[in-house]
C-alpha positions as CSV (number, residue, x, y, z in Angstrom):
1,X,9.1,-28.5,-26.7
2,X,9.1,-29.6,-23.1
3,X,12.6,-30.1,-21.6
4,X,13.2,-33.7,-20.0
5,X,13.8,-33.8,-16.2
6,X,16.5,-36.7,-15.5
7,X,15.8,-37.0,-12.3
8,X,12.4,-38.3,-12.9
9,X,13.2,-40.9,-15.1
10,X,12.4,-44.6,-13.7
11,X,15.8,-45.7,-14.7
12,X,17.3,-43.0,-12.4
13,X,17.9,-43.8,-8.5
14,X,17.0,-40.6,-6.1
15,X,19.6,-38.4,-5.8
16,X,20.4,-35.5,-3.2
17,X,23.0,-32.8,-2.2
18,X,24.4,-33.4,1.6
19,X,24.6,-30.1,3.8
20,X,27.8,-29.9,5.2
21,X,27.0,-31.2,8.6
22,X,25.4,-34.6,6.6
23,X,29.4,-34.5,4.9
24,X,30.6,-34.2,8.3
25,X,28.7,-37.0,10.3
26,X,29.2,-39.2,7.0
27,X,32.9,-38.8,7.0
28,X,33.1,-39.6,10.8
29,X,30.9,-42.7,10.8
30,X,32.9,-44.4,8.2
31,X,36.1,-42.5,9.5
32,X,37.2,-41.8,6.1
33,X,38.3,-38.4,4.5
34,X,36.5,-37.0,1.3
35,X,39.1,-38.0,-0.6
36,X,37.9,-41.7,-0.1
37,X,34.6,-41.4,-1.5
38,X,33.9,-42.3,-5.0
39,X,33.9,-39.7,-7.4
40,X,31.1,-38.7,-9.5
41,X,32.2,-36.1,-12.8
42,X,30.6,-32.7,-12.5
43,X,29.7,-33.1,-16.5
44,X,27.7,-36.3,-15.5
45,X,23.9,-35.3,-16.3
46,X,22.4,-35.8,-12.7
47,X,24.8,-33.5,-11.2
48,X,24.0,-30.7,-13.8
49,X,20.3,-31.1,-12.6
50,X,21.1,-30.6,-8.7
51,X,23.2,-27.9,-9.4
52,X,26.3,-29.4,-7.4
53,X,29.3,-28.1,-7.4
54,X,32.5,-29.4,-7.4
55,X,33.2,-30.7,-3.5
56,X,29.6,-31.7,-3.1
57,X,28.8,-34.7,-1.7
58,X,25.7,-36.9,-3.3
59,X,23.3,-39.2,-1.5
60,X,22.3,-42.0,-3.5
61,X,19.1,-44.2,-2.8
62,X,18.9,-47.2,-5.4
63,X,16.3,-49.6,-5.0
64,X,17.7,-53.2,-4.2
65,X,15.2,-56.2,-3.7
66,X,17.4,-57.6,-0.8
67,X,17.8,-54.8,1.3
68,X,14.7,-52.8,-0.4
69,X,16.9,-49.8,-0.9
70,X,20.9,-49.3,-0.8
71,X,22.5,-46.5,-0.1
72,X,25.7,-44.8,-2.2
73,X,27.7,-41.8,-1.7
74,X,29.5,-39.8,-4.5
75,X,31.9,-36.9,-4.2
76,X,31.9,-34.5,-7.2
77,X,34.9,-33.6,-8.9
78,X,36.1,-31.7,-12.3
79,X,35.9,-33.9,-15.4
């Protein structure tokens, strides 16, 4: 049996893991700690599929018909 990729679901918005230089100019742009982002569980399915570890920081790209695409930042943390 073939084992099912989440990340290619159409239901699923593209995810990725920020370097730490992306982490840095994100927090400085916003002027916000890490703390401040919303949290994402490292038990949540997507973030089992990227491999992300707990401190990582996703980029999310959701596709919105105003603004075509919107973008969301999640921090991961234990469950």
């Amino acid at each position: 049996m073939e084992e099912f990729n989440i990340l290619e679901h159409n239901f699923v918005p593209k995810h990725s893991v920020l370097n730490k230089k992306e982490i840095a100019d994100l927090l400085k742009q916003f002027n916000i700690s890490i703390r401040q982002l919303p949290r994402i569980f490292a038990n949540d399915p997507v973030v089992k599929a990227l491999n992300a570890e707990k401190g990582a920081v996703l980029k999310i790209v959701r596709k919105s018909k105003s603004a075509k695409e919107a973008i969301f930042y999640r921090v991961v943390v234990d469950a």
